[in-house]
C-alpha positions, 0 to 999 in steps of 0.5 A: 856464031858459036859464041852465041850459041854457048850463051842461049844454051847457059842461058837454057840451062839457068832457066831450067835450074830456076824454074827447078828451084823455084817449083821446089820451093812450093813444096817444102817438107815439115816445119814447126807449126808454130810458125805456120801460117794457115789458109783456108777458103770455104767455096759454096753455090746455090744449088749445090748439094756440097761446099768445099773447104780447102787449109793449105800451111804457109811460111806467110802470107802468100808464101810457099807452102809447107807440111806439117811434122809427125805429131801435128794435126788440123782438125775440124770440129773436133774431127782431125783432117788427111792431108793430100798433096798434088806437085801443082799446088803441094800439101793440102787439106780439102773436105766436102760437106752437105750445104743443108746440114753444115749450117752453123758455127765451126771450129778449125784447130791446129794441135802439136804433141796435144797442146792446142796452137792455134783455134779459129771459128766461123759460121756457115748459112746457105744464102738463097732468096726468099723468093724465086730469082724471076726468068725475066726482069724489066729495065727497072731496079732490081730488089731481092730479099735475101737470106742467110746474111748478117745484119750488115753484109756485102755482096758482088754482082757480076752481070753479062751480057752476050755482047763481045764489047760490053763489060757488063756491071761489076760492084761491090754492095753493102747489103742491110738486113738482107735487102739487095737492090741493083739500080735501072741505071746498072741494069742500063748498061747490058743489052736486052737477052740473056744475061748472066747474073752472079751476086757472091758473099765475099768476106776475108778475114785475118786469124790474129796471133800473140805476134800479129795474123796466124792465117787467113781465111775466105768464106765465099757463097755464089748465087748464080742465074742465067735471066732474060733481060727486056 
């Protein structure tokens, strides 16, 4: 018995020295920038006022997460970045835009000592339809006009109902010059009532480097709509 006692508590005592271990590791201190790796997402939804754009700096992809040094900075569009930090997640950059005025191309530039490392653009166009989603919809195809996509353009659409045992419709669409259409035999497979309707812009794109990616980034825009199916 007390045998099997001195093993659970060795073994307590592992777990608690690895999770310990492990949680450290998320939040390393400052390495050389040249060897970061940089994630960013962009978050918006219609209706919003604000967006969010969140940087962190990894070893790799998916990999822990670190600071930068003293002499090093992130900047964007010109206009260097704090950093801010929780024990969850570690060293972070987040800053909040207004939707309507942030419109257009940016620059993301990672700089040390004055010397420029590393220099991503993307662009940033609310996406809305151009006329009103409607309050209630027949079992018939859906078509939405859409603007703010590019020529060619994806979109997922998550659709639920208030049935516990329906998983709705979950796809992902390539969407031309800003026509979206969600077919009557999609629109079958949910209950007449409420349904909850989000179609999300979703692109990943790699920040390619002299040796392969440098980053990752996510660019993700949410219409979202509550509609009375008949």
């Amino acid at each position: 018995m007390c045998r099997k006692m001195r093993f659970v508590l060795l073994f307590m005592v592992f777990l608690s020295v690895y999770s310990c271990s492990s949680r450290d590791k998320k939040h390393n201190g400052p390495a050389s920038p040249e060897q970061l790796y940089l994630d960013y997402q962009l978050n918006a939804e219609a209706g919003d006022d604000k967006l969010t754009l969140k940087f962190r700096f990894l070893d790799e992809e998916d990999g822990d997460v670190f600071s930068l040094p003293a002499g090093a900075g992130l900047f964007l569009d010109g206009e260097e970045l704090q950093a801010d930090s929780t024990k969850g997640s570690g060293v972070f950059y987040e800053v909040h835009k207004e939707m309507e005025t942030f419109a257009g191309t940016h620059e993301v530039e990672l700089r040390n000592q004055g010397k420029t490392l590393l220099t991503d653009h993307f662009s940033f166009r609310p996406i809305r339809p151009v006329y009103d989603l409607p309050d209630t919809i027949d079992r018939g195809d859906l078509l939405l006009e859409l603007e703010g996509l590019e020529p060619e353009d994806y979109i997922r659409t998550t659709a639920t109902d208030t049935a516990f045992y329906n998983p709705g419709v979950n796809r992902l669409d390539t969407i031309k010059n800003g026509q979206y259409f969600l077919a009557a035999n999609e629109l079958g497979k949910l209950h007449s009532g409420p349904v909850q309707l989000l179609l999300q812009r979703e692109w990943e794109l790699y920040l390619e480097g002299e040796n392969g990616p440098r980053g990752k980034k996510s660019l993700n825009f949410l219409l979202k709509k509550e509609i009375y199916l008949r």
